[in-house]
N, C-alpha and C positions, 0 to 999 in steps of 0.2 A: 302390330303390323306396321310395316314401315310405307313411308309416303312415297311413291315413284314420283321420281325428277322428271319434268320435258328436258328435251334433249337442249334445246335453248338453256335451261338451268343446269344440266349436266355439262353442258360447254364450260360455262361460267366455270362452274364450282373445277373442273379438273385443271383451265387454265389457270386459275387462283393457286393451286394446290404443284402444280409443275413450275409455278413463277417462285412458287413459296421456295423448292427445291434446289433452289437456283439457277433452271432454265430459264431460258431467252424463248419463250413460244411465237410462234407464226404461224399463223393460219396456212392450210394446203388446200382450199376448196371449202364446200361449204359443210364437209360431216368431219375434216380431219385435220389439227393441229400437229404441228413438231417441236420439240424442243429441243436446244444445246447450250450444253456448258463445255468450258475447257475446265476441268477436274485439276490437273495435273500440268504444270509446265515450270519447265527449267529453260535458261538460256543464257549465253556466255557469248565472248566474240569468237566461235570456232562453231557452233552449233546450237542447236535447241534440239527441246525433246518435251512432247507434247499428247496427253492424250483429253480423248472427248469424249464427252457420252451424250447418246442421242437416242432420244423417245417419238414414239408418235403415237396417238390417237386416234381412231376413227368408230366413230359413232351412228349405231346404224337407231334408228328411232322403232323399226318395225321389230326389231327383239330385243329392242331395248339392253343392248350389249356392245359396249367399248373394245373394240379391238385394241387389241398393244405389241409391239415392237420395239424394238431398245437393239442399239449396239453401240461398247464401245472402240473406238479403234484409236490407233497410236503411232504418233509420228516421228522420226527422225531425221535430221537433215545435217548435215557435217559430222563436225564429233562430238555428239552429247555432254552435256559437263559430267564431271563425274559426280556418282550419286548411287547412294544406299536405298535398294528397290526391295519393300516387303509385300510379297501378294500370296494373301491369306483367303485362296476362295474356292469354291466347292461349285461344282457342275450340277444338275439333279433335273434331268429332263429339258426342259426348257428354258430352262432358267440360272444366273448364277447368280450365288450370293456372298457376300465375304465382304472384303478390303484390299485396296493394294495404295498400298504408302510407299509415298519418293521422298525423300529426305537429301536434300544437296544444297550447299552454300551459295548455288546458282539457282534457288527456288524449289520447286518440288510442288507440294500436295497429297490431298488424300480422296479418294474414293469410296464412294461405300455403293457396293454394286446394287444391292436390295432397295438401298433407301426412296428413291424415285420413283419405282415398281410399289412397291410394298401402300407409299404415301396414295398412289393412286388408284391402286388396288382397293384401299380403304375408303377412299373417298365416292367411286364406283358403287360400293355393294353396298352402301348408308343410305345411296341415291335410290337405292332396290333398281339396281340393273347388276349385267354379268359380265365380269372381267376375265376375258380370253388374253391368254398371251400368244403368239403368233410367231412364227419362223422366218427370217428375212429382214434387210435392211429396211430402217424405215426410210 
């Protein structure tokens, strides 16, 4: 039988575990953190091209269940440098999971759509709480 976390301990432990991911977390109130990273960015003197991913948290104590939200979204401004874009990723309900690699002599990156989900997902159901995933921007 696993030990249920207070929510004070399940803060800690998912902000640990988002920071680990290489989000930049900030508090949003007192049940709900966000996280962002830039994943991915190119940029030259004509344009950038930039994408983000972004988490949130919200922790209800009375069902002892994390909500979760994630979007990434992607920017452009000018003429992006040129650059070899692979995105390798699979839709399934609520959720996507894959890769998509930028590869360009102006920067690039890689993403891995799953791994932030997945990380805190694990670290959730260890705590004996239930990890919802949820529809909408966080």
């Amino acid at each position: 039988m696993t030990t249920v976390a207070t929510k004070s301990d399940m803060w800690l432990r998912l902000s640990e575990v988002a920071a680990a991911q290489g989000l930049s977390v900030t508090p949003r109130g007192p049940d709900t953190f966000r996280g962002d990273r830039i994943a991915i960015q190119s940029k030259w003197i004509l344009g950038v091209h930039r994408v983000k991913q972004r988490v949130s948290c919200r922790l209800s104590e009375a069902d002892r269940t994390v909500a979760f939200r994630e979007a990434v979204t992607e920017t452009t401004w000018g003429f992006p440098p040129p650059a070899v874009t692979l995105d390798k990723s699979v839709v399934a309900g609520r959720t996507r999971s894959g890769v998509l690699k930028v590869t360009s002599i102006y920067g690039g990156g890689e993403l891995d759509y799953a791994a932030a989900r997945e990380a805190l997902q694990q670290a959730t159901v260890s705590g004996g709480w239930r990890f919802d995933v949820e529809i909408g921007f966080p």
